[in-house]
Structures are given as C-alpha cells and as structure tokens.
C-alpha positions as CSV (number, residue, x, y, z in Angstrom):
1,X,11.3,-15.6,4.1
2,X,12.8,-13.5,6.7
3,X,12.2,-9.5,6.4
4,X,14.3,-6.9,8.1
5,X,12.8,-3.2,7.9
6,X,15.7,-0.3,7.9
7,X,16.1,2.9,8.8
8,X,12.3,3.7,9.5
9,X,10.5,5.5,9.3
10,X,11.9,8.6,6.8
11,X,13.5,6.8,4.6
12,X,12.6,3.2,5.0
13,X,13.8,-0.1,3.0
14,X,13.0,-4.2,3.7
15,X,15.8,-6.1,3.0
16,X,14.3,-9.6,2.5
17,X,16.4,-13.3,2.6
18,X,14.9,-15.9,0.5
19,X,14.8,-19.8,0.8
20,X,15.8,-21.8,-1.9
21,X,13.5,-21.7,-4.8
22,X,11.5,-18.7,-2.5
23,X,9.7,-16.5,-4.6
24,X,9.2,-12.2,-3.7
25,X,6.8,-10.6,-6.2
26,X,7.5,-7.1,-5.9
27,X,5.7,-3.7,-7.8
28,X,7.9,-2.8,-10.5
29,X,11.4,-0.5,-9.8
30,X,10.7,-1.6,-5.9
31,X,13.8,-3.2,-6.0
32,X,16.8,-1.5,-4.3
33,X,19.9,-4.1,-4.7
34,X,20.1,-7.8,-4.6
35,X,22.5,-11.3,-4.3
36,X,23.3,-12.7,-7.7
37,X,21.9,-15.5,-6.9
38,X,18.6,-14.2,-7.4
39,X,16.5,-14.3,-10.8
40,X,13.9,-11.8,-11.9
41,X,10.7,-12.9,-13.9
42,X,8.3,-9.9,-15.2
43,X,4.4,-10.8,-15.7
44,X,1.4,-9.3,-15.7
45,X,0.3,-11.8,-13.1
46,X,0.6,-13.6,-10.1
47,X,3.4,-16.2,-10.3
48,X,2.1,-19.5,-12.0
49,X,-1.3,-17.9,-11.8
50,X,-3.9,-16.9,-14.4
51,X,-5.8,-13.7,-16.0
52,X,-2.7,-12.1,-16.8
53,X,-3.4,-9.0,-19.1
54,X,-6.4,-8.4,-17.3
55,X,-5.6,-8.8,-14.1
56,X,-2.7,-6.4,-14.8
57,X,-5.3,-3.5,-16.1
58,X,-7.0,-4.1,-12.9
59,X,-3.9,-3.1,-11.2
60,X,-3.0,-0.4,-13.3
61,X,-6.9,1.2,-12.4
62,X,-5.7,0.7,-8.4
63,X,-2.9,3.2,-8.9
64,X,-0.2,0.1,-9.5
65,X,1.6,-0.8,-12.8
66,X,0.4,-3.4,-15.2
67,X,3.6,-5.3,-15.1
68,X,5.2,-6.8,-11.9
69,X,8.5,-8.5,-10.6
70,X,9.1,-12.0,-9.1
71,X,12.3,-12.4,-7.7
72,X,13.2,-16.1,-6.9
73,X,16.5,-17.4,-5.2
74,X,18.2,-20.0,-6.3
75,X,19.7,-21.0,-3.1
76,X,19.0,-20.2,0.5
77,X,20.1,-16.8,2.0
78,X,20.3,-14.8,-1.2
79,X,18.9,-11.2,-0.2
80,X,17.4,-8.3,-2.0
81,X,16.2,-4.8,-0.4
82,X,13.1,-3.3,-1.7
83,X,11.8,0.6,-0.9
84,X,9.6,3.0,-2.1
85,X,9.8,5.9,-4.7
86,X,8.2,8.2,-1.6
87,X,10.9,8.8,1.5
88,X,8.5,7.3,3.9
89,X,8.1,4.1,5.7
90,X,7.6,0.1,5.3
91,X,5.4,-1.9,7.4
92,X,4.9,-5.3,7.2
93,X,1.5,-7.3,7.5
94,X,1.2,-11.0,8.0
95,X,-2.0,-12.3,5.5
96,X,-4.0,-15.3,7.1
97,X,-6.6,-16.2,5.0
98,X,-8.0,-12.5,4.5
99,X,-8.3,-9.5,2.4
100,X,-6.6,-6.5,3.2
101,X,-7.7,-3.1,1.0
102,X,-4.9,-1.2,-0.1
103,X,-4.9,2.5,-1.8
104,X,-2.8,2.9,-4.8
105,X,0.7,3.1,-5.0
106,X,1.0,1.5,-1.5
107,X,1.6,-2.1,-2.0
108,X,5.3,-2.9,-2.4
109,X,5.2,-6.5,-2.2
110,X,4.2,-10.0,-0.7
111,X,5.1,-13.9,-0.7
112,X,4.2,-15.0,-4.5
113,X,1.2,-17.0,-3.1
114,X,-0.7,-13.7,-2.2
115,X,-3.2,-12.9,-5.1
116,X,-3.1,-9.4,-5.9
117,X,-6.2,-7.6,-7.7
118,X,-8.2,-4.6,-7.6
119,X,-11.7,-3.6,-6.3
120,X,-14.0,-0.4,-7.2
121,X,-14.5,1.4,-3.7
122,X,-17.2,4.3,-5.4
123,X,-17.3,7.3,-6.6
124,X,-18.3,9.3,-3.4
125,X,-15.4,7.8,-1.4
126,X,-13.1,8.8,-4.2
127,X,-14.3,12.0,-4.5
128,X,-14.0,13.2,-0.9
129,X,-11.8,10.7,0.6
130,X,-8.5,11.9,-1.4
131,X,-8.0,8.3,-2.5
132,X,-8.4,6.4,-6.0
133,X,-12.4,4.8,-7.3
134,X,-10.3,1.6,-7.2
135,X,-8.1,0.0,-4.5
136,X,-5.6,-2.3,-4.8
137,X,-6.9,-5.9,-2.6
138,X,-4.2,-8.6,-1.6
139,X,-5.9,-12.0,-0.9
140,X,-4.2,-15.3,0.9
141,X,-1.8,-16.1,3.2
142,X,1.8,-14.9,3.7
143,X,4.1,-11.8,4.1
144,X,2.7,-8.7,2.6
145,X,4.8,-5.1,2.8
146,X,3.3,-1.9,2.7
147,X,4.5,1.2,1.7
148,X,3.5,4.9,2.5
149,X,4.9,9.2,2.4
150,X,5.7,9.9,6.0
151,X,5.4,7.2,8.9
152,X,2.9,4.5,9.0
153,X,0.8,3.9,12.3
154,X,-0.8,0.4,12.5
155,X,-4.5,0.7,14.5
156,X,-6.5,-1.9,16.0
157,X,-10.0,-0.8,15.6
158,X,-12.6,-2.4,17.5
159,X,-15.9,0.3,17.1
160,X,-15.0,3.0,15.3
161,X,-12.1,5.2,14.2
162,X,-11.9,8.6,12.1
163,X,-9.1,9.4,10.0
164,X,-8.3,13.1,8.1
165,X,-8.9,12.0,4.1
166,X,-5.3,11.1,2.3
167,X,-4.1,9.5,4.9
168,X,-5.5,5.7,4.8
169,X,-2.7,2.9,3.6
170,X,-4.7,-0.1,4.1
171,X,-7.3,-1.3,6.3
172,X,-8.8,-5.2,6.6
173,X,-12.1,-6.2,4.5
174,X,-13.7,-6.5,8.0
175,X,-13.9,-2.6,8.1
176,X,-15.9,-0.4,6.2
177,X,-15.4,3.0,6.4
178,X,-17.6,6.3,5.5
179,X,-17.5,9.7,4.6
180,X,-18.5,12.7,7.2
181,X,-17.5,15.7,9.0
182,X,-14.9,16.3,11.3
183,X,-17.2,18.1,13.7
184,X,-21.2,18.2,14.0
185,X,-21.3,21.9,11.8
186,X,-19.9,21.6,8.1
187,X,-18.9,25.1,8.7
188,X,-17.2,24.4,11.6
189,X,-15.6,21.2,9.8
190,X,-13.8,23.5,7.2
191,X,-12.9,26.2,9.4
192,X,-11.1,24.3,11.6
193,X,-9.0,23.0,8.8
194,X,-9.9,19.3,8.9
195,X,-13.2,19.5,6.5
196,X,-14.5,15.8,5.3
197,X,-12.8,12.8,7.3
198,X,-13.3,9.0,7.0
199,X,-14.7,7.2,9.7
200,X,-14.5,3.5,10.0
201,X,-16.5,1.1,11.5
202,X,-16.1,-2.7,12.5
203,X,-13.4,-4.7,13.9
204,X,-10.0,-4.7,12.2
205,X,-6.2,-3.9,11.5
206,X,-6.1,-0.3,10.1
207,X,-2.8,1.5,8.7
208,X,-2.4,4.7,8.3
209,X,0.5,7.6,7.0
210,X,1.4,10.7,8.9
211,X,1.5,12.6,5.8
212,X,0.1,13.0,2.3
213,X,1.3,14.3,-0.9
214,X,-1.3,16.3,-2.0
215,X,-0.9,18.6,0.9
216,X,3.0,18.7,0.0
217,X,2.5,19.6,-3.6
218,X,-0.7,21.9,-2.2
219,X,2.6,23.7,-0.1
220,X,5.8,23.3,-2.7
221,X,3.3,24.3,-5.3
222,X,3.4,28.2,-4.7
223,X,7.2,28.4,-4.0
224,X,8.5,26.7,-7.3
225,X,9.4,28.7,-10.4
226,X,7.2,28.1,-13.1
227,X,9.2,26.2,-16.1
C-alpha cells in the first residue's frame, strides 16, 4: 500500500495505490474518486472479522458510523483518494503492534488488518475536555490515516505535554492525559481565555489540530440569519 497525502494541510486528501487483492477499509463517504478496478464491500465490521452489529454500535458511540467501507483491488496499482467532510488535514500513522486512541470523527481509514473498536474515556474528561465519553481505538499493525479541522501537528511526548481542550486527534495508549487549569488560579485560567486544558503524561506519539469546530460555530453562530 503506498499513500500519497495532497494538498495539506487546508484541504487535504490521501490518494492510496493498492496491491492486488489489497484491502483499504475506509469510514463511510471517505471516499473521493477511485480506479475501476477497485470493489467496494460495506459491513459493520472489520474485513473477515467478527462482532459485527455490535462492534458497529461501538463505533457509532465513538462519534463514527455503524457501517464502514472496504475497498479491495483487483489488480496491482488501482488507486482511490480519500478526504474528509472537514477542510483540514490527513496525517498518516504507521500501527506496530499498539493502540492508538482516536476522538470521534477523526479516523478516516487503515490497512483491513487494523481492528477498529471503541473505548469509554469518562465522564469528567468528556465533560471538560470538549471531546466524546467514548473514543474510537485502532489496534494491530499497518497504515492508519487520521483526519482533523485545521492542520494536524504530530508531538513526541516524553514527560508531559498540555493541550487547550478540542484540540486532541489521537494520542498512543502509552499516554494518559488529565484535566486541569491552564495557569495555577482558576480565575486567572478563564480570564486569560484558555480555561480547562489537558495535560498528558507518559511517553508517546501525540496528534493534535490547530483548530476546532466548536469555537467556529461558537463565531459563525452570531452572524448567521436565523432560518
């Protein structure tokens, strides 16, 4: 599988080329164009794998959609481009063996031997984080491809690392991350405009997105014309 990432990062897409009998399983209306010589299965699971209504609730709870897309070619170099419903960017993240914790709506796809399932991340870190209770968590080995609003910034952290709430794509099991205040006064925290943040802790890859769209629609919100 060879993956080319265009015109990043405002209005990214991955145009991906396929071995023969090479299988892309991709969230579904992530696909953008394709070869004909590439077929299109819809599941509620993992390709060839089990658990599928359930597994596909679990998905829908982690912000994805209960159905998704495996796209397989039929013959070597057959291509399809995948992008986001956000103009943002795509980044993509080699799996070896781990877990990589993804907020909803940001996994756009992986290689078809990536298991893809949801986990409950609590109520407090839903409440104040600006994320969903449950995350979406890809598991195995392979090509994974990440989507976000606004740029993605990968971020090697080795410690600890804070990040404003909304703006977390994905981060590796290895980190855990809590919630806090941006400075040492709560006060303070809110008047300067940054209020809760998350800080992470560990050693790990972290993405993040350089915008989030609850602060557009916070914005746009006031300057529409009510319908």
């Amino acid at each position: 599988m060879d993956i080319d990432i265009q015109a990043r990062p405002a209005a990214s897409v991955a145009k991906i080329t396929l071995g023969a009998n090479e299988t892309l399983t991709c969230e579904v209306g992530g696909m953008v164009a394709m070869d004909p010589g590439i077929t299109v299965e819809t599941t509620t699971r993992k390709k060839g794998g089990s658990g599928g209504l359930l597994k596909g609730l679990k998905r829908m709870l982690g912000g994805e959609n209960l159905f998704i897309n495996h796209f397989t070619a039929s013959e070597a170099g057959q291509s399809l481009y995948v992008g986001p419903q956000l103009l943002g960017d795509v980044v993509h993240h080699t799996l070896t063996g781990g877990t990589m914790v993804v907020q909803g709506s940001s996994w756009l796809a992986s290689a078809d031997d990536i298991e893809i399932d949801a986990t409950f991340q609590g109520l407090g870190k839903a409440l104040f984080s600006g994320e969903g209770i449950f995350w979406v968590k890809c598991t195995g080995t392979g090509d994974l491809l990440l989507n976000s609003f606004g740029a993605i910034y990968p971020v090697d952290v080795d410690g600890e690392y804070i990040v404003d709430t909304g703006h977390i794509v994905a981060f590796e099991d290895s980190l855990q991350f809590r919630i806090g205040k941006a400075s040492k006064s709560l006060i303070g925290s809110f008047l300067g405009g940054e209020g809760l943040v998350c800080k992470f802790s560990g050693q790990g890859r972290l993405y993040c997105q350089s915008h989030n769209p609850p602060n557009l629609g916070t914005m746009l919100g006031p300057k529409l014309k009510p319908r």
